[in-house]
N, C-alpha and C positions, 0 to 999 in steps of 0.2 A: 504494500500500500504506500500510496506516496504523502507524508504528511507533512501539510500546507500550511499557509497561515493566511487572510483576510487581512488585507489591505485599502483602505480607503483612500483615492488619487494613487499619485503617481512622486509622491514628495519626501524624500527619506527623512527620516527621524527615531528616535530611540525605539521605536517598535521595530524598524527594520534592522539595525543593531542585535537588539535581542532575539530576534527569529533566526538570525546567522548562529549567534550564540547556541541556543538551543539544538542545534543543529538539524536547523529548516533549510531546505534548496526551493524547494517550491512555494512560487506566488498566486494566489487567487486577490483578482482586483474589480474594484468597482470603479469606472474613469468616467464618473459622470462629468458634462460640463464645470460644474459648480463645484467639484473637487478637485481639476486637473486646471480648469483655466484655460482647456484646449477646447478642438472641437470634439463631437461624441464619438466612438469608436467605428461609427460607417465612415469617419474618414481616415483612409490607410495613413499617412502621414501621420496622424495625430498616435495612431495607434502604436504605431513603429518607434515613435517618440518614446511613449511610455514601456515598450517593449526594450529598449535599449536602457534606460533607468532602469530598470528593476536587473538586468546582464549588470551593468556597472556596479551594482550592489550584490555580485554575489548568489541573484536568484534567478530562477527561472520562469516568469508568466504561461503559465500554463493553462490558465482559467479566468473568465472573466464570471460575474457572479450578480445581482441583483438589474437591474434596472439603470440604463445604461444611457439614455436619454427617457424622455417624458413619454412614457407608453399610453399617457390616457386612451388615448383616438382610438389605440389596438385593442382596447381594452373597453371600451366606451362604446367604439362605435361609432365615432362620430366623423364628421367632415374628413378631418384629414387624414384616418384612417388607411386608407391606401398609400398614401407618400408616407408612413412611419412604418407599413413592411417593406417597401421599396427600400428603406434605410435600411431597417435590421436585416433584409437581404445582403444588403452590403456588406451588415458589418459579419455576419458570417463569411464572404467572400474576402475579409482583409483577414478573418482570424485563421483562417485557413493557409492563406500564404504566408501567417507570419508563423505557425506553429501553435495555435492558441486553439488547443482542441476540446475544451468544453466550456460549456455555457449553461452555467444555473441560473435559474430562470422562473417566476413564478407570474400568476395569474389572479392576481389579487387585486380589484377593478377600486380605486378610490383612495382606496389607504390600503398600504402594506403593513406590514408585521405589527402585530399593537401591543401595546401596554397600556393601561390605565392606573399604575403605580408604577413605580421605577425606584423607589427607596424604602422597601422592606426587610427590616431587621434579619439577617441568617446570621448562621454562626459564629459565634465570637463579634460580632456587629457587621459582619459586611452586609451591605446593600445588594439586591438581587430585585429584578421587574415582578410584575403579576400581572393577573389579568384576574376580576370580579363582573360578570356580566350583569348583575342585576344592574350594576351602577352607568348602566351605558343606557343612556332615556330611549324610553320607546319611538318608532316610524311608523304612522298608521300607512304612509302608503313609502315605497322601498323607492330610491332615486334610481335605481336598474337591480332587474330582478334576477337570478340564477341562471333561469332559463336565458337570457337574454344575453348572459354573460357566455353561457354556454357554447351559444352560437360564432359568438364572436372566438371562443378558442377555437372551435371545429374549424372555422374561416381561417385564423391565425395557422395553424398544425397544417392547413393545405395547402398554405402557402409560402410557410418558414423552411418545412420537415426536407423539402426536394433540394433546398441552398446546404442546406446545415450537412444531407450527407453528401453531396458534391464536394463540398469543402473538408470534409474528414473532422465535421465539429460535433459531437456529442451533446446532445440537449435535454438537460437535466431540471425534470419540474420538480420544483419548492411547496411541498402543499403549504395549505392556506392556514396563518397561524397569529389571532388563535384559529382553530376549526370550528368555525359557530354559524349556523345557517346565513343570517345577515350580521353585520355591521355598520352600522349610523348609517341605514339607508341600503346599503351596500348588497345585494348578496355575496353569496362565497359559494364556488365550488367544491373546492378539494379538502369538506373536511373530517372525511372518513377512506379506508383503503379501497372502499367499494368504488368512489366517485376515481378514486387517481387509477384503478383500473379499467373504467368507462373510459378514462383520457387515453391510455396505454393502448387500449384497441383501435384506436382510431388512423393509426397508422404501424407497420412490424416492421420500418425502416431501422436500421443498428445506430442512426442518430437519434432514436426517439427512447427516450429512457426517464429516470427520476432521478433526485439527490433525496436519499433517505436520511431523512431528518428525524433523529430517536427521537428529541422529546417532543417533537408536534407530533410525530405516531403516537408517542406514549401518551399524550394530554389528550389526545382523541380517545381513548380508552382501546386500542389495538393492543393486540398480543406482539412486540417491537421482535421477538427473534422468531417467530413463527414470518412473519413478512418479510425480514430479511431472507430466511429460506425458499421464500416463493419467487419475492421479487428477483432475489439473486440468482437464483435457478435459472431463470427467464431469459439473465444478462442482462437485467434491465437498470440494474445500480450502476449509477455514474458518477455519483459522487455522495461521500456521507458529514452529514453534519454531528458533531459528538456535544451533546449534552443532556441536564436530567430536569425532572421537573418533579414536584410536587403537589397534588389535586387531578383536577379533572377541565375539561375542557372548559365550563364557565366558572371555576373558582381554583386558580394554578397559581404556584410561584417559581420560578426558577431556583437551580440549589448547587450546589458546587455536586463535582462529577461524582464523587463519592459517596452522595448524602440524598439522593432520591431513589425512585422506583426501579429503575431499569437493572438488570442482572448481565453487566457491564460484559465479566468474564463469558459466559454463554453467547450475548453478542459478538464478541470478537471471537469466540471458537467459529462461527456461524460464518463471519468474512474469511477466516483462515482456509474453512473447509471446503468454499466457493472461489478458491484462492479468486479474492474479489481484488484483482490490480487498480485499485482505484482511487484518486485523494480523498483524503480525511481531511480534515479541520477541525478544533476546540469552538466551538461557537458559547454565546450568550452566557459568559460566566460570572462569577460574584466581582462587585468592586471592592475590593481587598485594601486594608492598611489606609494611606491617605491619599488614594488615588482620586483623580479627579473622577465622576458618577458619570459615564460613557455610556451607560445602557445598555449593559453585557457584554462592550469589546475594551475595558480595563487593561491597563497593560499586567500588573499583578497579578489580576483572574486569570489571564493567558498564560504565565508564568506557569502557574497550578496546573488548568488543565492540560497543556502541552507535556507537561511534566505526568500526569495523573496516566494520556493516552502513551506516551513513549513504556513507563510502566508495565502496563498490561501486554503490549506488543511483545516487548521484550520477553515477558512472563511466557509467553503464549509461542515464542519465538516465531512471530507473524515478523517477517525483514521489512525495513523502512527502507524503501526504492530511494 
């Protein structure tokens, strides 16, 4: 497995320092506008730019990872819709020539990933997000509904899927997290194993795949190594997100790698036996000591979990590529 680390822009700073430390090769990045100061990654120049930063420091871009310009339209539906696949056709045809073969990727129409707390007491005081749905006010009528979101993936997958494997890119959906039918208006697809299997049929192309993300499996109420066995069986894991949670889909908290639900050891036998060659990363961990409150990407919590997944590899003697 090759174990990564989540990078915001394209601008070295003591996070990339200690990923070298730790001894990280692999970079996963998000080069939004607003983070790089460039254009979005459908432009190859810009791309290549941040591809050569990240070689000068040591690492390898290997993966680009969230929302990458403004997906509304794709998402939405709306007007300009068609000129923002036109784009992410592109940027799959620049990540392909530049080596950048997977793309985590979610479908989350309005707001992505949520919290509605972000400083909950965990162990020893660190801070850790949650999610309480009661406290999310009710929408008598939804601003775009499931079904409608639906369509717009079906649309998106038939017209993204034929770039991505032309260009040898991997496209790894993010379910929807939290997994709760709507949000402020919002629906939500992906947030049971059933619904990320509806998306899965939709096309048997070898770029069409998932990033298995434990604790939003876990927070859905899935059995997390029973779906790694399916999902991975399939070949259909492309990339996995590592962390734990505590509760259930509308009343959760995040929790250091050690200190939630998931049966860690059992999951990582389950990647080994699938010999799953695939990146890892630490995601959403505690803000630890006097770190600044980042929202689960803390450089201390990194410290831990990088530390917690190297651990168990080891244990397991699963080889870090």
């Amino acid at each position: 497995m090759k174990l990564s680390y989540l990078f915001f822009g394209n601008q070295p700073d003591i996070k990339w320092t200690l990923a070298r430390q730790m001894g990280i090769k692999y970079a996963i990045a998000k080069l939004a506008p607003e983070l790089t100061g460039d254009l979005p990654p459908w432009d190859l120049k810009s791309l290549e730019r941040s591809k050569k930063v990240f070689a000068s420091q040591g690492l390898d871009l290997i993966g680009l990872e969230g929302d990458q310009f403004d997906m509304s339209a794709i998402k939405l539906g709306t007007s300009e819709r068609q000129l923002m696949i036109e784009r992410y056709q592109q940027m799959l045809i620049n990540m392909g020539k530049l080596d950048i073969r997977l793309l985590c990727y979610n479908f989350m129409a309005g707001i992505g990933w949520y919290r509605n707390a972000i400083a909950i007491r965990e162990r020893g005081g660190a801070l850790v997000s949650g999610f309480k749905a009661w406290e999310e006010p009710a929408h008598d009528l939804p601003v775009i509904t499931s079904d409608r979101i639906w369509e717009n993936y079906k649309g998106f997958i038939d017209q993204v899927i034929p770039y991505a494997e032309k260009a040898g890119v991997k496209m790894a959906l993010h379910p929807d997290d939290p997994p709760v039918p709507m949000l402020k208006g919002f629906g939500r697809l992906f947030i049971n194993a059933q619904a990320v299997r509806k998306a899965l049929q939709l096309s048997d192309s070898p770029s069409h795949g998932i990033t298995f993300c434990q604790g939003t499996y876990q927070t859905m109420g899935e059995d997390v190594t029973k779906l790694i066995k399916e999902f991975g069986a399939a070949g259909r894991i492309f990339f996995v997100h590592v962390r734990d949670i505590v509760g259930t889909a509308t009343d959760f908290r995040e929790t250091f790698h050690d200190n939630g639900s998931i049966d860690w050891i059992e999951a990582f036998r389950c990647y080994k036996e699938l010999d799953a060659s695939v990146p890892l990363r630490s995601d959403h961990i505690p803000t630890m000591g006097n770190d600044s409150n980042e929202h689960g990407y803390s450089v201390k919590g990194n410290l831990f979990g990088v530390g917690y997944i190297k651990g168990i590899m080891k244990a397991l003697d699963i080889e870090n590529d």
